[in-house]
N, C-alpha and C positions, 0 to 999 in steps of 0.2 A: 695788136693792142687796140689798135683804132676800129676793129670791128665788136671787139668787148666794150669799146667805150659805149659805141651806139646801141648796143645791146644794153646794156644800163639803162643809157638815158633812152632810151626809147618803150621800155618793155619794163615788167615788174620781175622781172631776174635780178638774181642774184651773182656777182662774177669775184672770183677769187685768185688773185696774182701768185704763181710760184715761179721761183727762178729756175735755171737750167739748173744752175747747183744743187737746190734744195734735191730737186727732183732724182740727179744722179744720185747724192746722197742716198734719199730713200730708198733706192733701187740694191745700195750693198747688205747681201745678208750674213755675210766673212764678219762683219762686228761683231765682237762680247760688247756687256757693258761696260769693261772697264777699257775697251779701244776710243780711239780716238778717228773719226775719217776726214781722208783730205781728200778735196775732190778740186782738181788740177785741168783748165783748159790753155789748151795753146793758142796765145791772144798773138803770135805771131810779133814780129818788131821786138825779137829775145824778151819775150816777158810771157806770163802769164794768169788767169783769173784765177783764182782760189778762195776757199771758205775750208773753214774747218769746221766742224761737228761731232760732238758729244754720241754716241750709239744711239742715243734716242731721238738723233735729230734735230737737239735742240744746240742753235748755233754758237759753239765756243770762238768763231773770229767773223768778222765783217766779212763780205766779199771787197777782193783788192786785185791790182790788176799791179802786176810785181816782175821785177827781172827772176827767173829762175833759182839764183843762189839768196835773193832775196826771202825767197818764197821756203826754201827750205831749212833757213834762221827760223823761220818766225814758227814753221811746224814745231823744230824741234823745241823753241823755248817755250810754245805754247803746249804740247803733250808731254813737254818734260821727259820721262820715261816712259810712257804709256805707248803702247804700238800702234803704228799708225795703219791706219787700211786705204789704199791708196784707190781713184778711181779717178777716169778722165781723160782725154784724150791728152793734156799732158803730162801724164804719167812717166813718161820715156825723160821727159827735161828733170822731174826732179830727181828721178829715182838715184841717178850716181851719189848725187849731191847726200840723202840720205845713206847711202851703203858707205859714204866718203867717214860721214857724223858718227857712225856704228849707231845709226837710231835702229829700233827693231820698226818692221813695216812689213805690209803685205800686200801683195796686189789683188781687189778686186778681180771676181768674174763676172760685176756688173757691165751693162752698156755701156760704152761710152759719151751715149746722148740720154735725153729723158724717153723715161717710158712712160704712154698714156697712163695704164693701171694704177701706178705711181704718183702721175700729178694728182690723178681723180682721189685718191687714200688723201695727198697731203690737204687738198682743199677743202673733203670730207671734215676734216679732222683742223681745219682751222676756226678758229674765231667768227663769229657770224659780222657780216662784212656791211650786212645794213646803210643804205646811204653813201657807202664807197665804190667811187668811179675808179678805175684802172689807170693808170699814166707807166707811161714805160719806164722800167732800171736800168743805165747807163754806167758802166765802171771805166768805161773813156769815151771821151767827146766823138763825136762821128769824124772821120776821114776829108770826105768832102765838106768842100768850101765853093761859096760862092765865087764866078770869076770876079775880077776889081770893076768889070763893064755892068757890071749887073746890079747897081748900088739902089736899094729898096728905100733911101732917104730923101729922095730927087722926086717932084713930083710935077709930071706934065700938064 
């Protein structure tokens, strides 16, 4: 992200943000219109990222960052009945969960990561971004921490 930013601000380009989600999403071609896709990563720490998506892409939930059983309430009471098409490297955590519900679903044959072709269609295909600088999407605070010796409010 920090190399698009300066690309921005340095040059008369144009730069256009997709998430990892977006992108797997676009990558399932197993949707009808009337499916529903959950695209499911393993954020590790028993949780994980998900968004859901309308066949066309366009975003029926937020991205959120969810315990597992969590994660397969919110599919099912968000696709209702609608089958879900599942893609993601956490596909393995929810799928019991769903066969548990009697949801209908199916597994993708897409990647489990983003495919270039795919980010390139979805930014093709975005909003003209004019004047917009890049800043990174966070669904949890980063790991690291500063040590307590390290305190940036102290000044010599």
């Amino acid at each position: 992200v920090s190399a698009a930013r300066a690309m921005v601000l340095g040059t008369d380009i144009q730069v256009i943000g997709v998430t990892t989600l977006q992108a797997v999403a676009a990558a399932v071609t197993e949707a009808t219109e009337t499916d529903c896709i959950a695209v499911v990563f393993d954020a590790r720490r028993g949780e994980v990222y998900m968004q859901l998506f309308y066949a066309d892409l366009t975003p029926l939930s937020d991205p959120a960052v969810l315990p597992p059983e969590q994660a397969v309430a919110d599919m099912c009471a968000k696709a209702k009945d609608t089958q879900i098409v599942l893609a993601g490297t956490g596909v393995p955590l929810v799928m019991p969960g769903l066969a548990s519900a009697r949801h209908p679903f199916l597994l993708s044959a897409a990647l489990g990561q983003p495919d270039a072709p795919h980010i390139a269609r979805l930014a093709a295909s975005a909003a003209d971004p004019e004047g917009v600088v890049p800043s990174p999407f966070y669904l949890r605070p980063p790991d690291a921490k500063l040590p307590a010796s390290a305190r940036t409010d102290v000044v010599a």
